[in-house]
VOTOR-762072 format. One record per residue: residue in three letters; x, y, z of N, C-alpha, C in turn; residue number from 1. Coordinates in Angstrom, 2 decimals, decimal comma, padded with zeros to 5 digits. Layout:
<pts>
> ala|X|Y|Z|X|Y|Z|X|Y|Z|NUM
...
</pts>
This chain:
<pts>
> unk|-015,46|015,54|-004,43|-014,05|015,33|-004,12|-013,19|015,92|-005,23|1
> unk|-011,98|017,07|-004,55|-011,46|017,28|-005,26|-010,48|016,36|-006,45|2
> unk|-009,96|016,12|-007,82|-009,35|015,22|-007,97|-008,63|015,86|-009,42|3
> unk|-006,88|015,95|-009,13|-006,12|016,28|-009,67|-005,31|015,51|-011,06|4
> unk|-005,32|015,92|-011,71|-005,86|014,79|-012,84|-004,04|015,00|-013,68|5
> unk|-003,35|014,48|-012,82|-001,69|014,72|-013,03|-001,16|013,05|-013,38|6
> unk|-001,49|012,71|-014,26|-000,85|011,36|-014,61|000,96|011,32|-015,01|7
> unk|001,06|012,11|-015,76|002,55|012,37|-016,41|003,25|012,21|-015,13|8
> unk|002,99|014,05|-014,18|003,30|013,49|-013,05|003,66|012,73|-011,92|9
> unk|002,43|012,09|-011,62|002,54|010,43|-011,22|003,32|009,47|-011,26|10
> unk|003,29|009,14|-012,61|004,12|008,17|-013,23|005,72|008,97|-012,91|11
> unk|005,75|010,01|-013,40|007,29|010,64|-013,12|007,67|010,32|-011,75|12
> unk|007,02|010,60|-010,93|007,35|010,36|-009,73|007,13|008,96|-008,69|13
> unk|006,46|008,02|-009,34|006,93|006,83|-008,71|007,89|005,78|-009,34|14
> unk|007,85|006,29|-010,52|009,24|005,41|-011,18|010,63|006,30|-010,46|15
> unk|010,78|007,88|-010,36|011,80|008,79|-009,17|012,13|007,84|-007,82|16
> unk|010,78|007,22|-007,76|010,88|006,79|-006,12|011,17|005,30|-006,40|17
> unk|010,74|004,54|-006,92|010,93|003,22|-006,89|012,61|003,08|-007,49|18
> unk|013,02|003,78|-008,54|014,09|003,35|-008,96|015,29|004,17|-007,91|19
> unk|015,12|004,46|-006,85|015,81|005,54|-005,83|015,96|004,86|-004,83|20
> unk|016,84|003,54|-004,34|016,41|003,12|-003,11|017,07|003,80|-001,51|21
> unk|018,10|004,78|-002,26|018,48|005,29|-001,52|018,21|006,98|-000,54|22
> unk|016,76|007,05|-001,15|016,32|008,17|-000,70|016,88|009,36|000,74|23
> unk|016,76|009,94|000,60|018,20|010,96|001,97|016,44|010,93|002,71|24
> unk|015,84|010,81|003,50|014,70|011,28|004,57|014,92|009,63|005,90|25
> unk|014,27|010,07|006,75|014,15|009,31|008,06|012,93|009,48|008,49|26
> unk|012,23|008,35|008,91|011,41|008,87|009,91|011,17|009,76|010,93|27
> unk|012,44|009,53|011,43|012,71|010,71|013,11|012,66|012,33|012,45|28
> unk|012,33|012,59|011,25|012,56|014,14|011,16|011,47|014,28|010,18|29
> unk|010,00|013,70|010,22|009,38|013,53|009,29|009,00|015,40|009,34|30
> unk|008,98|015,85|010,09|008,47|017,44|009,84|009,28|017,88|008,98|31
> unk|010,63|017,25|008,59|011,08|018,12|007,42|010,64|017,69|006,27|32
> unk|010,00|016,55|006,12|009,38|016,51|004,39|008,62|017,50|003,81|33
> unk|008,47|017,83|003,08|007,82|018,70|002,34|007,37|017,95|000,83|34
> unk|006,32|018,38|001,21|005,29|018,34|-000,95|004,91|019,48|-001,58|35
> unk|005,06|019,27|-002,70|004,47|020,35|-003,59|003,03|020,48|-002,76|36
> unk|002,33|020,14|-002,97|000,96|019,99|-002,22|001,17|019,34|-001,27|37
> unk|000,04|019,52|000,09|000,01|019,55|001,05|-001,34|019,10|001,81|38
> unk|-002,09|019,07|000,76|-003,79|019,08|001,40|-004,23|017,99|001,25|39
> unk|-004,00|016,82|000,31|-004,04|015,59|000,06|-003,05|014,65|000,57|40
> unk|-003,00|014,69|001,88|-001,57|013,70|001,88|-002,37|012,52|002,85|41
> unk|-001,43|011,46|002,54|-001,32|010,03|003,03|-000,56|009,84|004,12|42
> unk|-000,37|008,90|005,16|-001,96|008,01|005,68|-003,22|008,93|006,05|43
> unk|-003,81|008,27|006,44|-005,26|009,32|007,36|-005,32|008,03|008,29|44
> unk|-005,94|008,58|009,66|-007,05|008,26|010,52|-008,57|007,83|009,58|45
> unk|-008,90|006,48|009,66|-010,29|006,33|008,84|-011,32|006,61|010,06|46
> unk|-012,24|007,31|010,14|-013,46|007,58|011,17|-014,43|006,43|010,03|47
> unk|-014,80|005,45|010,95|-015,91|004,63|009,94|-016,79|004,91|009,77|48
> unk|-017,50|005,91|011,18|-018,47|006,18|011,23|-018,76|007,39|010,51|49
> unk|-018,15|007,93|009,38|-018,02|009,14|008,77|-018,38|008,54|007,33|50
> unk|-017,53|007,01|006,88|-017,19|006,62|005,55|-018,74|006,77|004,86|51
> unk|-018,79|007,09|003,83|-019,95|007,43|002,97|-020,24|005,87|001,58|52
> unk|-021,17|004,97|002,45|-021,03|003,86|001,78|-021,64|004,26|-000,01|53
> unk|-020,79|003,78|-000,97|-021,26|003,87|-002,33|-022,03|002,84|-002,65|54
> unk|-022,86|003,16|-004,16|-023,88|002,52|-004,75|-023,18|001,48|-004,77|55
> unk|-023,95|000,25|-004,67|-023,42|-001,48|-004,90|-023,66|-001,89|-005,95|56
> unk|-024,56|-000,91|-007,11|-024,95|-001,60|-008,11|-023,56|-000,95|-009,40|57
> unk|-022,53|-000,02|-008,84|-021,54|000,64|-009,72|-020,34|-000,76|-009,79|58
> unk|-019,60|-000,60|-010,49|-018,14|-001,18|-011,16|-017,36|-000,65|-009,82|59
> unk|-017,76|-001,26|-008,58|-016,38|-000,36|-007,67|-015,72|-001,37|-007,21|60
> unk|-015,69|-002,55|-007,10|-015,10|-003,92|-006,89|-013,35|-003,78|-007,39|61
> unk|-012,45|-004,04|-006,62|-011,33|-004,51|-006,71|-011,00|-006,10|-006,84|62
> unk|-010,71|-006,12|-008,14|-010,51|-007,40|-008,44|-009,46|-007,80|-009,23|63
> unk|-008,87|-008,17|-008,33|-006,63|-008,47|-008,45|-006,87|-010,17|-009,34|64
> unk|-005,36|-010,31|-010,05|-005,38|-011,00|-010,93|-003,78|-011,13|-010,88|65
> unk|-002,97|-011,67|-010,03|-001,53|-011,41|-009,47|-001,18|-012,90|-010,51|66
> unk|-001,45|-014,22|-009,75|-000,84|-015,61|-009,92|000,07|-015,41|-009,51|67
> unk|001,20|-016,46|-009,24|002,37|-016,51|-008,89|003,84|-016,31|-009,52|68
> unk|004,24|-015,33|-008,87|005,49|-014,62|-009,74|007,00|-014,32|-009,09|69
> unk|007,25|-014,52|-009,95|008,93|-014,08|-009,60|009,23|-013,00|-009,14|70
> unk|009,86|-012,39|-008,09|010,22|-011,19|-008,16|011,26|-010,70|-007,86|71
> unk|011,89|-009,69|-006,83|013,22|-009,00|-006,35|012,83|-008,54|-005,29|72
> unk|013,25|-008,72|-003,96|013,14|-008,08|-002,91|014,33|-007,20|-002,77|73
> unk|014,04|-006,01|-002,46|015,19|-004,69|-002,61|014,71|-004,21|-000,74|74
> unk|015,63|-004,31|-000,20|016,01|-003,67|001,13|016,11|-002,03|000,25|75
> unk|015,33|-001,37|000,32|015,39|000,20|-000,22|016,45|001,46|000,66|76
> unk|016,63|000,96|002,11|017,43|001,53|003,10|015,78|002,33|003,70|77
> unk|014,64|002,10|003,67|013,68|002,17|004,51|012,61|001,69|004,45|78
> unk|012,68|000,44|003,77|011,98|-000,52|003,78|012,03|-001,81|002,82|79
> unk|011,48|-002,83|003,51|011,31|-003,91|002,40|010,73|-004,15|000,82|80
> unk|011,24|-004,20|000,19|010,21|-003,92|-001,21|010,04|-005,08|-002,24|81
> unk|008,98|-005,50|-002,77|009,35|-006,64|-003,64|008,55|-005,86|-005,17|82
> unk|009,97|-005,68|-005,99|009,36|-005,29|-007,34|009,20|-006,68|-008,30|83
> unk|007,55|-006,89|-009,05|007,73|-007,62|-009,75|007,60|-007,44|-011,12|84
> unk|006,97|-008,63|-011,84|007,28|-008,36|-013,76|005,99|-008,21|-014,15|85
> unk|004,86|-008,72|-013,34|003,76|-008,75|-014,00|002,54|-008,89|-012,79|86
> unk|000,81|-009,25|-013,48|000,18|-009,16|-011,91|-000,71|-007,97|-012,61|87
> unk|-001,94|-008,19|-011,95|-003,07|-006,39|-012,78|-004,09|-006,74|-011,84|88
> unk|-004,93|-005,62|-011,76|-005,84|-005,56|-010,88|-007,12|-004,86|-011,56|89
> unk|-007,84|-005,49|-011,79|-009,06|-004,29|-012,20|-009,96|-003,61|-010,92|90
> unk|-009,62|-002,43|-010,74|-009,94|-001,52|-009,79|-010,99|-000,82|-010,69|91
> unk|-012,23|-000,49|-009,62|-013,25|-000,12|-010,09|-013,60|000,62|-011,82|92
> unk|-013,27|-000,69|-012,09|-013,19|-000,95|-013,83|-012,57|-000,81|-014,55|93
> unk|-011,32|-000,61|-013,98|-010,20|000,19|-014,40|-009,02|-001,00|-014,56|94
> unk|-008,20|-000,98|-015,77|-007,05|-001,95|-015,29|-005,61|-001,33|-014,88|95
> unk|-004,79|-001,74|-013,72|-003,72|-001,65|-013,28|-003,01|-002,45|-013,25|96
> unk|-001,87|-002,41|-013,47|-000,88|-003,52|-013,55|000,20|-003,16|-011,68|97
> unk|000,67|-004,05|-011,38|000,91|-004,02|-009,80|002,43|-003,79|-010,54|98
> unk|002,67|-003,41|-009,92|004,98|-002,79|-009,83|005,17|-003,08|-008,79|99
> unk|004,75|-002,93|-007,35|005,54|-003,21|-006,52|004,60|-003,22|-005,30|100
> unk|005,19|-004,10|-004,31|004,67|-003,87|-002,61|005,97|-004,39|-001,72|101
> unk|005,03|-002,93|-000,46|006,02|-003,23|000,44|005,53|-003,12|001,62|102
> unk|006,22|-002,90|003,38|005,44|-002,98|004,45|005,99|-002,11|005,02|103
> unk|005,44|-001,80|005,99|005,62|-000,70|007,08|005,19|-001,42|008,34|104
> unk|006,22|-000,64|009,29|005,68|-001,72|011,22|005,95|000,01|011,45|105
> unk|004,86|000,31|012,60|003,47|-000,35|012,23|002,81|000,05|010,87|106
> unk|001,95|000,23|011,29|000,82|000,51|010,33|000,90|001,94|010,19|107
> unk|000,56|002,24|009,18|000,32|003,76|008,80|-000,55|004,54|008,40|108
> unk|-001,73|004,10|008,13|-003,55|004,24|008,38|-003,52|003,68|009,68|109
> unk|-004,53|004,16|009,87|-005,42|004,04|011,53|-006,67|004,04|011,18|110
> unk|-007,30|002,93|011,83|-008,78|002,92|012,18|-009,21|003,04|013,39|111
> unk|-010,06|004,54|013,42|-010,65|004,77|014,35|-010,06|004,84|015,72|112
> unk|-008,60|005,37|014,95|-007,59|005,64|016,01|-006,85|004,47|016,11|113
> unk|-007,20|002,88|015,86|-006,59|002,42|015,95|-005,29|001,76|015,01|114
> unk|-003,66|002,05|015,06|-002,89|000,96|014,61|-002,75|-000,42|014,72|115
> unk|-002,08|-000,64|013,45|-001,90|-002,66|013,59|-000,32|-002,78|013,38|116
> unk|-000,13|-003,80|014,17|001,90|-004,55|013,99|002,18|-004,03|012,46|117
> unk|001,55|-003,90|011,33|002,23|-003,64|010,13|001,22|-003,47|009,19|118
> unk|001,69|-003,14|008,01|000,72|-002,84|006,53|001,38|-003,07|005,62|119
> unk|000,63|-003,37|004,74|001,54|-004,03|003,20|001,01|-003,30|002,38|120
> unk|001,45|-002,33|000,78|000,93|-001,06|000,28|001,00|-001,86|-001,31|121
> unk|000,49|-002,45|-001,75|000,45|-003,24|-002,95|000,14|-001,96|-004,12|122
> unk|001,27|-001,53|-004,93|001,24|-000,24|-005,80|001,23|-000,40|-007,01|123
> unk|-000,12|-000,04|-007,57|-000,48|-000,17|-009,59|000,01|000,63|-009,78|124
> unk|-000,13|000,77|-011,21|000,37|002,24|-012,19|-000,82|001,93|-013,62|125
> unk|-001,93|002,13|-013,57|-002,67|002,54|-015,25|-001,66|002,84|-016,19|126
> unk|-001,93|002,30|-017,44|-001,26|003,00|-018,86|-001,29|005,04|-018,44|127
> unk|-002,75|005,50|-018,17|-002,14|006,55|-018,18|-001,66|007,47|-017,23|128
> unk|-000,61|006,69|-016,13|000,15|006,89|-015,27|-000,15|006,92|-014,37|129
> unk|-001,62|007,20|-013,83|-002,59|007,04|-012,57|-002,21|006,31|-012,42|130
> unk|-002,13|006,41|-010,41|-001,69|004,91|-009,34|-002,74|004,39|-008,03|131
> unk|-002,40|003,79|-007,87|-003,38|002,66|-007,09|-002,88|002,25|-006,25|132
> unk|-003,61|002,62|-005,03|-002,06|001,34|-004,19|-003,64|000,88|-003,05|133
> unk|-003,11|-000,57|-002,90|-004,25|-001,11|-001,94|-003,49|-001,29|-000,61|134
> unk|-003,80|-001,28|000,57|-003,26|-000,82|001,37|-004,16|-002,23|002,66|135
> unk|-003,09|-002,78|003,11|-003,82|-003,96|003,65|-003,20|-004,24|005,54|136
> unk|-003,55|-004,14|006,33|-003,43|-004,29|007,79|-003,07|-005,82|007,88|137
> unk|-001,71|-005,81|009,29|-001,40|-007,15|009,15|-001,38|-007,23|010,63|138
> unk|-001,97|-008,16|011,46|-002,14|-008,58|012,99|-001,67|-009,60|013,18|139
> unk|-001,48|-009,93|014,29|-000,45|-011,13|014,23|-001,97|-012,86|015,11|140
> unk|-001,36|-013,49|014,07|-002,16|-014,38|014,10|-001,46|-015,73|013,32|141
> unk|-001,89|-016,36|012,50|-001,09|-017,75|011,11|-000,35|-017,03|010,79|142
> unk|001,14|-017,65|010,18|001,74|-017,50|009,52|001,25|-017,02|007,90|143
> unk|001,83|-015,88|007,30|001,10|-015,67|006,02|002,48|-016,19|005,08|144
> unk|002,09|-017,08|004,04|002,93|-017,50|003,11|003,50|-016,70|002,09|145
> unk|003,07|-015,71|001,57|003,80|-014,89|001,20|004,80|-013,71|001,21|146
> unk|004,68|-013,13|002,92|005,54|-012,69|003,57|006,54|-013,81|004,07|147
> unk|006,21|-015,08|004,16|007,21|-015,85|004,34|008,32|-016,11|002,93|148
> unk|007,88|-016,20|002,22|008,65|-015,83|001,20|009,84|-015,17|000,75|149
> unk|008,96|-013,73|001,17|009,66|-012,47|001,61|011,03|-012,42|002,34|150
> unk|010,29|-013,06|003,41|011,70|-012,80|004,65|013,03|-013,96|003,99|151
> unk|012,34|-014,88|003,44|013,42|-015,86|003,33|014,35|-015,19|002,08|152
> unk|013,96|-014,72|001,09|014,66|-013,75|000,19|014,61|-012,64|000,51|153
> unk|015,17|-012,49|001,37|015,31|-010,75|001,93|016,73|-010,61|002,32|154
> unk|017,37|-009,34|001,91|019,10|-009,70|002,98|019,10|-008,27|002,55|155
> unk|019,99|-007,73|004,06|020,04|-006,27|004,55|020,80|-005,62|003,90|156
> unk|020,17|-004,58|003,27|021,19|-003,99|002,19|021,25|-004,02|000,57|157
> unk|020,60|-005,25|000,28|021,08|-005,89|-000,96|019,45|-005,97|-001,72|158
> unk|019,65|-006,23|-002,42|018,49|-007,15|-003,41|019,04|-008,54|-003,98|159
> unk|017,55|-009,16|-003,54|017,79|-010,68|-003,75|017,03|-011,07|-004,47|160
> unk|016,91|-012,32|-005,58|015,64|-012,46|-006,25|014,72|-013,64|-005,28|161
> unk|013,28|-013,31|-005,27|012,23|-014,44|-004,60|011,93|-014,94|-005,33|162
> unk|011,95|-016,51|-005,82|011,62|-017,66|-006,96|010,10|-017,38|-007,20|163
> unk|009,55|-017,58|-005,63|008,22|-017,36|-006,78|006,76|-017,45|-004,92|164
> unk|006,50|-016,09|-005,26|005,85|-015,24|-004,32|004,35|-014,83|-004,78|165
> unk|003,04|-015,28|-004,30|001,63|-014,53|-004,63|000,94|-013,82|-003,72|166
> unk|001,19|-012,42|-004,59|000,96|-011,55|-003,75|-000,84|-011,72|-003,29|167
> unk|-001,31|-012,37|-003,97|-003,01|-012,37|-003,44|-003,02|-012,88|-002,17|168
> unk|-001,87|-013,61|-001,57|-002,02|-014,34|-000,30|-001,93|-012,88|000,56|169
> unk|-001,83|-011,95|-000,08|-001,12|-010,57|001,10|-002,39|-010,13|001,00|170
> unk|-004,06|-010,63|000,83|-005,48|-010,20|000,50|-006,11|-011,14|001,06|171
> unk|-006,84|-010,52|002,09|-007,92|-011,26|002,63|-009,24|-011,60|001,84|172
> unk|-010,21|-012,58|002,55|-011,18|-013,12|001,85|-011,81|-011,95|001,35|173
> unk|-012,52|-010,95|002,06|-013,38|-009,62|001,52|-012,66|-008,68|000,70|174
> unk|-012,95|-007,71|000,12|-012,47|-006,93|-000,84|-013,13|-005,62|-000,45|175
> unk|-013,83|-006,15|000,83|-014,78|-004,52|001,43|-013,27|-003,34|001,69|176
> unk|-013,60|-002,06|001,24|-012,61|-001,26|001,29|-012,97|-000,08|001,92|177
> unk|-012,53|000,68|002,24|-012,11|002,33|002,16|-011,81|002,83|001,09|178
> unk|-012,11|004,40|000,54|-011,29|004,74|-000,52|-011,73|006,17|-000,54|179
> unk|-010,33|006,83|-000,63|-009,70|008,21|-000,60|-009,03|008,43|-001,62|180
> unk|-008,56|009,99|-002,03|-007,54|010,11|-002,75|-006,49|011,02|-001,87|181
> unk|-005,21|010,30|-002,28|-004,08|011,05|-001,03|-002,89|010,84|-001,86|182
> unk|-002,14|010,18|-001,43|-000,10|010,88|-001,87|000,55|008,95|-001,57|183
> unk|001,78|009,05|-002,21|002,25|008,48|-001,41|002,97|008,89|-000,37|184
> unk|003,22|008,00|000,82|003,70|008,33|002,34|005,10|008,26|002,66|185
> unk|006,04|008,46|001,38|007,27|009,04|001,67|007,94|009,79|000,46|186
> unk|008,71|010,49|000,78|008,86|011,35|-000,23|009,03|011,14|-001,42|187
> unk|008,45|011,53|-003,03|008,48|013,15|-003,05|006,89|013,52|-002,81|188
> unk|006,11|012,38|-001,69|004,54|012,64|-000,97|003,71|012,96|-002,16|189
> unk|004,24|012,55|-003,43|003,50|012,96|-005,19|001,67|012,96|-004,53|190
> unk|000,65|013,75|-005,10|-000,64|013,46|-004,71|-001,73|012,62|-005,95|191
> unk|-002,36|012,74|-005,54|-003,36|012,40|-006,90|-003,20|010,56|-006,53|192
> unk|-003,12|010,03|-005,62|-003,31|008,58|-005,53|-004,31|008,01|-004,85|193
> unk|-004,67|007,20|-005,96|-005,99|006,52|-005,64|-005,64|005,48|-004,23|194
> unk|-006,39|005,29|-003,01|-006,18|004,47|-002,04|-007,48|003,74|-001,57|195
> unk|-007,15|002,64|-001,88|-008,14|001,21|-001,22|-007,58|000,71|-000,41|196
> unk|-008,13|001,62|001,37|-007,46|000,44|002,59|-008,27|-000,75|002,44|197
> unk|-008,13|-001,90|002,56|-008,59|-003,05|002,81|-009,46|-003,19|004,21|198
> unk|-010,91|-003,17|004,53|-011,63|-003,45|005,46|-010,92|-004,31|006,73|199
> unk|-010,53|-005,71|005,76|-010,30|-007,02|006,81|-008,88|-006,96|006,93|200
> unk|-007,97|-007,44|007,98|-007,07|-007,53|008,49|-006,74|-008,94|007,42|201
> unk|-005,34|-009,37|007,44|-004,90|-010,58|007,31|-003,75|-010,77|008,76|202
> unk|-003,36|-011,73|008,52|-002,36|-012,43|009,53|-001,01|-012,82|009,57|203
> unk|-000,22|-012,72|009,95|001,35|-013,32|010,37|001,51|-013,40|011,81|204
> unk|002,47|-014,34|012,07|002,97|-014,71|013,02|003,93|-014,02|013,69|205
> unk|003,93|-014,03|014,87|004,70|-013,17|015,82|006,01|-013,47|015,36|206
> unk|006,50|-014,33|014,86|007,82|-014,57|014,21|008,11|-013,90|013,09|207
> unk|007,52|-013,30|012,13|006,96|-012,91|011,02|007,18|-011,80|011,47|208
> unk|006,55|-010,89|012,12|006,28|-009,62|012,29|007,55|-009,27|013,31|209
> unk|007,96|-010,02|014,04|009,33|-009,76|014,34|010,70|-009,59|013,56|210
> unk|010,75|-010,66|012,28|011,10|-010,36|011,68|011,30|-009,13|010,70|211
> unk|010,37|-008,91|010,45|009,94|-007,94|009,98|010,07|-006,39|010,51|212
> unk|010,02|-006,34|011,88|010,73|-005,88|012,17|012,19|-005,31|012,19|213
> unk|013,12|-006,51|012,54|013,92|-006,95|012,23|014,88|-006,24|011,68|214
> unk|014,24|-005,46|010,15|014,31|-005,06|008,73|014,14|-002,94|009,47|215
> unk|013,11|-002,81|009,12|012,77|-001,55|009,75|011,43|-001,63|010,72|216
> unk|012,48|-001,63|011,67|010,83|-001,09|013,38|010,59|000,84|013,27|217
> unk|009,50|001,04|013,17|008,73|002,13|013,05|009,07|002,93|012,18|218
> unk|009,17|002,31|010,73|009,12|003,32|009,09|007,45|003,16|008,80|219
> unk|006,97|004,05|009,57|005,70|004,46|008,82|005,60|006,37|009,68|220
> unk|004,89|006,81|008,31|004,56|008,24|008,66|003,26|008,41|009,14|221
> unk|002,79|009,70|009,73|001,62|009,72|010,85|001,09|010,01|010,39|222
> unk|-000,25|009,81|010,54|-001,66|010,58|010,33|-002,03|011,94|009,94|223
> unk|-002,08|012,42|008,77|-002,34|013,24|008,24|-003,68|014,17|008,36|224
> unk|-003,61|015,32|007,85|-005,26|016,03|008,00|-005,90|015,97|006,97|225
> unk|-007,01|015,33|007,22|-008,31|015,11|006,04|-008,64|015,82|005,56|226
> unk|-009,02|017,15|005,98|-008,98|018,50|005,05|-009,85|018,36|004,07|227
> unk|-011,06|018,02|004,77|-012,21|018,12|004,03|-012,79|017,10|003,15|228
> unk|-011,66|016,47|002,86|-011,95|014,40|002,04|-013,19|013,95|002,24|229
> unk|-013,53|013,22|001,45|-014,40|012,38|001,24|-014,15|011,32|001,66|230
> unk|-014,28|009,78|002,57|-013,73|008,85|002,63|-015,14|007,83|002,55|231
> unk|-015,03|007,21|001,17|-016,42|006,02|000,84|-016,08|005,06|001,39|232
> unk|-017,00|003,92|001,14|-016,45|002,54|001,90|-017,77|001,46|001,01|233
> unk|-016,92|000,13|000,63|-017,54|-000,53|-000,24|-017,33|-001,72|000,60|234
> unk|-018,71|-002,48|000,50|-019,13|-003,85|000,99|-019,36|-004,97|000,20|235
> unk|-017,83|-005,13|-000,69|-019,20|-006,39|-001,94|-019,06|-007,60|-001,40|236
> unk|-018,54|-008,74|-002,25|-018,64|-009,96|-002,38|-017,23|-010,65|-001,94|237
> unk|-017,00|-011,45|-002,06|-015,37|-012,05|-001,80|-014,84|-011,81|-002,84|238
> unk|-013,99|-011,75|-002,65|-012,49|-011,43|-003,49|-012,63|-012,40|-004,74|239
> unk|-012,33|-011,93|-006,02|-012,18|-012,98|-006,81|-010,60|-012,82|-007,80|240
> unk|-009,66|-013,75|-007,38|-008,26|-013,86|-007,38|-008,33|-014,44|-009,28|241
</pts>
């Protein structure tokens, strides 16, 4: 697998994007985005039956370390976002500290062709600017408490602060993943990002995901070309929060 080793980069460009909530792009005209690069881009279609399972005996375990935190929900003008202060993840041995998550209706990975009501994109940053983003499918089922959170400190337009929100509730029991390297999925589409879709689905309520709606119905970008990727897939143990 090819892998572009642009940290400065990176970092330049998701602090560009996070501190930008007003970005000029739309969904309805996604053919006009453009990236510097082009061959690595985000979401993909996952074929499972393609994923190339890795050694179980390596450091590839995602293992988040959030607790419960304060944060800011920022209406970005295309999506919901909650930036917080603190929160790390040790990704296959690696430590990341979490900056921010947000959702998309629907979903913006596909498995095996299939979409889900929404996705939540939980985004690290490493000291040396390398990013991470875990990428988690949401079906409608229980109410999830931390998107409830969400919605209740959420208001259109504005940023509000959420008293106190854990993002591990936005993580199902398994930690079995997918993992590619691709972009983020709206502009400036920066590449070189590490991506762990999440195997297992979690849940919200049709109230929830309506809501959520609500906010932005269909801000997610399409399925991209794999272009030769590698896509592994890891089976460990339960999650350890």
């Amino acid at each position: 697998m090819r892998r572009l080793l642009l940290p400065l980069l990176i970092a330049s460009a998701f602090n560009a994007h996070a501190a930008s909530p007003a970005d000029h792009f739309d969904y309805q005209h996604q053919a006009e985005w453009h990236a510097v690069h082009d061959a690595f881009q985000s979401p993909i279609n996952i074929h499972t039956a393609d994923a190339v399972a890795v050694d179980e005996d390596e450091p590839d375990a995602v293992q988040p370390h959030y607790g419960t935190l304060a944060g800011m929900v920022v209406d970005t003008g295309h999506a919901l976002q909650v930036n917080v202060p603190g929160g790390d993840a040790k990704i296959r041995g690696r430590r990341f500290m979490l900056r921010q998550f947000h959702f998309h209706a629907h979903s913006e990975h596909t498995i095996d062709g299939k979409s889900f009501p929404a996705e939540v994109h939980l985004v690290h940053v490493a000291k040396d600017g390398r990013m991470a983003v875990i990428g988690v499918m949401l079906e409608e089922g229980a109410a999830n408490p931390a998107l409830d959170a969400v919605l209740k400190a959420a208001r259109k337009g504005a940023a509000h602060e959420v008293p106190a929100v854990a993002p591990a509730d936005l993580l199902p029991k398994s930690d079995a993943y997918y993992h590619y390297l691709g972009s983020l999925t709206t502009p400036p589409l920066t590449e070189n990002v590490e991506w762990y879709v999440l195997k297992q689905p979690i849940t919200a309520s049709r109230a929830q995901l309506d809501a959520l709606r609500g906010f932005y119905a269909d801000n997610f970008r399409t399925p991209q070309p794999l272009d030769g990727r590698i896509v592994t897939q890891f089976d460990p143990a339960p999650l350890k929060r």
